[in-house]
Every structure is written in C-alpha cells, then in structure tokens.
N, C-alpha and C positions, 0 to 999 in steps of 0.2 A: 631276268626280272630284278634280283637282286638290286643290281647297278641303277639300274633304271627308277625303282622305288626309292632308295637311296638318295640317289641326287633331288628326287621331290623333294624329301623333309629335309636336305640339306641347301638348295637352294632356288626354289620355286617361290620362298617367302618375298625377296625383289619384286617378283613380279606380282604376285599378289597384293604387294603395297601400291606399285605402280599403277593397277590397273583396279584400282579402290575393289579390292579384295578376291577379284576373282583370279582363276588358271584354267586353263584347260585346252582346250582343241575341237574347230569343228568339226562334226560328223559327216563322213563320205553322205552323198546325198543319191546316187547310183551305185549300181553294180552287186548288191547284198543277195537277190536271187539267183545272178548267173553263176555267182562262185559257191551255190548249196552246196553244202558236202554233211556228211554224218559229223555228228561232233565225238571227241573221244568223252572218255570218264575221269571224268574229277579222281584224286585219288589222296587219301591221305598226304602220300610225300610231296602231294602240290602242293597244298597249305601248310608241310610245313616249311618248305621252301618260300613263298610269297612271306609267311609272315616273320622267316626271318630275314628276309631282301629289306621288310616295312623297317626295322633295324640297326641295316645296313652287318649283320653276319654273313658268312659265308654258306652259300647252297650246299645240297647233299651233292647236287651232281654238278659238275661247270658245265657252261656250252657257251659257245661263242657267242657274241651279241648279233643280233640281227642290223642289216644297214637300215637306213631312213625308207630307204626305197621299199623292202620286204615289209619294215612296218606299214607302212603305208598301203601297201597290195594288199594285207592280211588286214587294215581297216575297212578297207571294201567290202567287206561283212555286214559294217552296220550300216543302216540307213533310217534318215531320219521322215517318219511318214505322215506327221502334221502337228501342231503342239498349240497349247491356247494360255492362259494367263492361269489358270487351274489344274492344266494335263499334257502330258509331251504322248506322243506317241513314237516310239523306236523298234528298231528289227533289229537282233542281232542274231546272222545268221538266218537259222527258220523259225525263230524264237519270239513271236510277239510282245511288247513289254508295255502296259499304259505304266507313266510316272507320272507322280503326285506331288507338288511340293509339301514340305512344309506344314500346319496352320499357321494364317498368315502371311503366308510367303506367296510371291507371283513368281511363274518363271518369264526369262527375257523375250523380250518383244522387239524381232527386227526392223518391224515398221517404225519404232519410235529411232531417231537419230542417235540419239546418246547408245543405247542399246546394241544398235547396230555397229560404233562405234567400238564398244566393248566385245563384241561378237568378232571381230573384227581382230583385236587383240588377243583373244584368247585365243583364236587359228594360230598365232604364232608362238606362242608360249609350249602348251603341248604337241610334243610330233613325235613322243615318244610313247613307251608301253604301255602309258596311262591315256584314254580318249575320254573327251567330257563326251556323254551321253544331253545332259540339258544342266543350265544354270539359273537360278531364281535367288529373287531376294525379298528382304520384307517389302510386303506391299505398299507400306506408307512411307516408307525410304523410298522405294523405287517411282515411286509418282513425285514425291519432293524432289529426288535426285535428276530427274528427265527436266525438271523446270528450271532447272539451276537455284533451287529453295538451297540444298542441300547438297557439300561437297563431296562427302565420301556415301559411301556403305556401308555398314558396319554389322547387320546381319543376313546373313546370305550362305549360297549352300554350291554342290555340284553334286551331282549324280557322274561317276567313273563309272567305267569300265577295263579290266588290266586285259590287252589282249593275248596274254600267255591264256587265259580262260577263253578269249572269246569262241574257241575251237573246242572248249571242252563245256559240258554239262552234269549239274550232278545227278544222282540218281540213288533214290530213298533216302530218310531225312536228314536235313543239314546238323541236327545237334553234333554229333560225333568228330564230325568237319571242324563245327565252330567252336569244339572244347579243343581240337588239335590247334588251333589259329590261336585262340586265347595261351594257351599253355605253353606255347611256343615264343608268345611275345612276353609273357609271362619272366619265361625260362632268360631272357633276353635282355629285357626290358624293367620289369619293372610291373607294380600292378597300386593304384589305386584305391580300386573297391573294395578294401577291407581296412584301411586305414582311418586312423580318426582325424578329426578335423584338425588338429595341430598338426599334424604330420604330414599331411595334404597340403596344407599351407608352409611348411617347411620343405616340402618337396618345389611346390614351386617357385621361391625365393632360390632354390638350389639349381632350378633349372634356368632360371632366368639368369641368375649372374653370371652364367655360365656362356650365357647367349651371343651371338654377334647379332647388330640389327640387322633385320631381317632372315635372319636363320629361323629356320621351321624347328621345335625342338619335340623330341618326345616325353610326355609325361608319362606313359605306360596306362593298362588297363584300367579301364573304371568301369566298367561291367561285361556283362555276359548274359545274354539269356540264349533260350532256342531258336531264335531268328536274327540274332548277330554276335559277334565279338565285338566290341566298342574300343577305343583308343584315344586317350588326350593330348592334345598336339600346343604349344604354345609357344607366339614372336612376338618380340618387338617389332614393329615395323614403324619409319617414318610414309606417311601418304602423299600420294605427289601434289598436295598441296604445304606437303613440310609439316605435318600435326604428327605429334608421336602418339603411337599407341597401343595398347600390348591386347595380341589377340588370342584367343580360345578358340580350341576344333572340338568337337568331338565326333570321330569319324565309326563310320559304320562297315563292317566287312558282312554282308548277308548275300544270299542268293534267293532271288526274283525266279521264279517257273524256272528254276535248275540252273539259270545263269548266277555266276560270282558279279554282283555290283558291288563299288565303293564310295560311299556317300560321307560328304563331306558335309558338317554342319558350323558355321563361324558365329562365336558373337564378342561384343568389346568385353575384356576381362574387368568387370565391378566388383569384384569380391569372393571370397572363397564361395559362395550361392552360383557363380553362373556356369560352375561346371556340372554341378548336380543339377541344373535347369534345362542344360543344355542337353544333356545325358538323357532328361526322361522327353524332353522334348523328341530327339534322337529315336527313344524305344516308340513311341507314338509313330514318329514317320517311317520307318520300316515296318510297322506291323502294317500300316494302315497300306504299305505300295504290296504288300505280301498279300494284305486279304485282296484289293483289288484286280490284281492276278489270280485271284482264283486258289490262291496257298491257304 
C-alpha cells in the first residue's frame, strides 16, 4: 500500500489537470456476491501502515506488491448497484454503502456525453490500490461544464476505496483507529490544525516552492474529529486548456458501516480561508454519509 499511495500524491496530479480535476477507476460492475467471504479485522498496525504509505515512509512489515491482475480480482468485490445526481449506491463485499455527495455537489451522470467522456478517463488512470467508489462535482459547474459554458472544474470530490481494506472491517468504534492514522501522519507529516494563521500560510509558500507542476504535495493534518482524520494536499497544476492553477484537497480517511473510505474534497486555492472552508465542508460530508448509513 505504501508504494501505491505514494505514487498518488506524487503523481496522480497530471492526470488530474488533464482530466479537469478528476482520478480514479471504475468500479467492477459484477461478480461482488460470488467472491463473499468473511472480512478480516481492521487492526491498529493497519493504519499505522496506510497512513504512513499516505507519506510515502516505510511499512512495519514489507510484502510484495500485488500484479495488476490480483488487483483487479480483489476489485471484484465492489460493485456498483445504481446511483442518481444526489446518491450512488455501492457494495463492497457484503457491505451495503448509500453515498452522498457534497452540498451542492452532483455526482457524474453517464448518460450526459461529457460525463461519460470523463468516466471514461478515469477507468484508466486508477488500476491500482486505490478504486474510485463515485465522483461529483459542484452542481452549477457541472451543468455549465456538459454545455461547453465552462472549461474546467474546479470544485469536485471522489469517494476511494484502498483495497488492502476492502477485505477487512472495522469493529467498535473508529476513534482509536482515527487518533492512530492522525498521529501517525502527524509523526511524519506534519500537522496544521493548531497553527496560526501566519504559519499556515508560510507553510504553504513552503510547500508550493517546493512543488513541480503538477505534483500532489502534502500539507499535513488539519484536523481530527471522531469520524475522520483529515489531511491537506496541494498542486500547481496547468488544465488542459493550458490555465494555471494551484489546487486544495482536503481529504477524509473515515469508515462508513466498518468499511475504511477515502474521500477526496478539491477546491481553487483563493486564500488562506479555503482550507478552513474546505475542511468544515469535509466534516459536514462524512458525518452526513455516517448518519446515512446508519452510524
């Protein structure tokens, strides 16, 4: 996992400009009930593993990478089971999940061309550890953007899935999990949410000169509560209409009815305000896919 997470935040940001902001992989669309099996148990030294891969440190244990093809077998797990402009429905494993976007935000719609187009693109980007479960974007971009009003995206989201979890579940509550993932990236990383506002903004002048276009870079922690670890991610990217622009993540590591998701939140970087907008934006959309399930 390490390797695999890795290479996201070190070069997934290409494709993300290319493909006006999105990454991911589609979801196996068969086969998710013939291969039932029991899930194992989440365990501490999982997350601290994943969230030092998020990193790029070295695992507690090595193991060999899986080929394209084992991944690929072991995505036959999910499957995707109908999804509307306000709700995706997915299976992973025997796990029912409704997801929500965003407020504001639609997810994508195959039937519109453009859409399809971009659905289309993102099957080839992801094929590795990471599967996009569903992707949305703001609503009134996303109706400009199908018309050709409007060239890029510039706010828009994914819902992951890493599948080193999709076999495992957790079991009684995530806090303890999610202070291990935080303190880990922490320990690593970097953090944030306790910094004042100069320093926040000197951290990111520090990350950005640092940056190659398009490089995904880490800003470290900027919060925590009991339903996730959060993390700030931020590129230069040029768009493939050649507009430069420097973007903001703030990603979400939570677990939905015992499964590990990872939720990606993007929006155009306007000032040291849109990571703390983005952030409680963020806490809003995982509590609200938490209560939905039933958490």
């Amino acid at each position: 996992m390490a390797a695999a997470i890795s290479a996201f935040l070190r070069g997934a940001g290409t494709g993300l400009a290319l493909l006006l902001g999105f990454a991911g992989a589609a979801m196996a669309q068969t086969g998710a009930d013939s291969l039932s099996r029991a899930d194992d148990v989440v365990t501490q030294a999982d997350m601290v593993d994943f969230a030092s891969g998020l990193v790029g440190k070295p695992v507690a244990v090595a193991r060999s990478l899986p080929t394209p093809e084992e991944l690929d077998q072991k995505a036959k797990r999910i499957a995707a089971l109908g999804s509307g402009a306000d709700r995706s429905e997915v299976k992973l494993g025997d796990i029912r999940l409704t997801l929500e976007p965003p407020g504001g935000h639609c997810f994508l719609d195959a039937s519109q061309p453009s859409d399809a187009r971009l659905e289309s693109l993102l099957h080839s980007i992801f094929r590795g550890e990471l599967r996009m479960l569903g992707a949305f974007a703001d609503c009134a971009q996303l109706k400009s953007w199908r018309t050709g009003q409007r060239k890029t995206l510039s706010d828009y989201g994914q819902f992951l899935v890493p599948l080193d979890f999709l076999d495992k579940k957790l079991e009684g509550a995530a806090k303890p999990y999610i202070e291990t993932m935080c303190k880990t990236l922490r320990d690593n990383g970097g953090e944030l949410i306790a910094k004042s506002e100069g320093d926040v903004r000197q951290r990111f002048e520090q990350v950005l000169a640092g940056a190659k276009m398009n490089e995904v870079r880490f800003l470290g922690v900027v919060g925590q509560d009991d339903n996730a670890c959060y993390f700030g991610l931020i590129q230069n990217i040029i768009t493939e209409h050649g507009d430069p622009k420097t973007q903001v993540d703030v990603s979400a590591i939570s677990f939905i009815s015992g499964k590990m998701v990872y939720i990606n939140l993007y929006a155009v970087h306007q000032g040291d305000e849109t990571l703390t907008e983005l952030f409680e934006r963020q806490k809003s959309n995982v509590e609200r896919n938490i209560r939905v399930n039933g958490g």
